[in-house]
N, C-alpha and C positions, 0 to 999 in steps of 0.2 A: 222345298225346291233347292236343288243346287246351282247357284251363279258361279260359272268360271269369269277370272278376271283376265284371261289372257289377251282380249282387246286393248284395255286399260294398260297391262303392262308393256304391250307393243306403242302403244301412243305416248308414253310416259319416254319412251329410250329411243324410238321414233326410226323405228323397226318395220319391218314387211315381215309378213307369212313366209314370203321368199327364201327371207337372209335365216330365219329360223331354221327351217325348213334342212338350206344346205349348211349352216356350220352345226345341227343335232343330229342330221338323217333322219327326223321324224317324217311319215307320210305328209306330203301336203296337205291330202284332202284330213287328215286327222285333223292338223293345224285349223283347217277353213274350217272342218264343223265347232273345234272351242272357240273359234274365234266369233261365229256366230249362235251359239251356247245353241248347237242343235242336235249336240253330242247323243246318243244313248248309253255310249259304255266308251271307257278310257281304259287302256293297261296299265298297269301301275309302272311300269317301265318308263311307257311315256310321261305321266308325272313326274315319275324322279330326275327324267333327263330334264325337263323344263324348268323343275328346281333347281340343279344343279346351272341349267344356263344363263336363268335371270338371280340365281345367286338369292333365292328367298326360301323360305317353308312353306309347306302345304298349304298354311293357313290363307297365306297371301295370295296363293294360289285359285282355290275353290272355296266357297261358303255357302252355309247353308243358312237359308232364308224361308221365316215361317211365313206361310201363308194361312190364309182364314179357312181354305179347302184342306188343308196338311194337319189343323187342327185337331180336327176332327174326326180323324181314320185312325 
């Protein structure tokens, strides 16, 4: 499974989807769905812009977390 962190790094700089939103030109609704990890697909566009505007790498970004179901496939 993959966890985005982009809640965490909005809470952490104490941010809105809003202010993202208009200083990247991301889609809001983009925004809304990583912000409630109900994402199905992302452009890598938009990662690199997100990267580039909390100033991290991917890593910090997305993670992948093994589950007991993810095991075993």
């Amino acid at each position: 499974m993959i966890r985005c962190h982009f809640a965490r790094l909005l809470g952490e700089r104490k941010l809105k989807i809003s202010d993202v939103a208009r200083d990247t030109g991301i889609n809001r609704g983009t925004l809304t769905r990583l912000y409630y990890e109900t994402s199905e697909r992302v452009e890598l566009e938009v990662l690199d812009q997100l990267c580039d505007y909390f100033q991290i790498d991917l890593p910090d970004l997305l993670d992948r977390v093994v589950t007991p179901d993810s095991e075993t496939k």
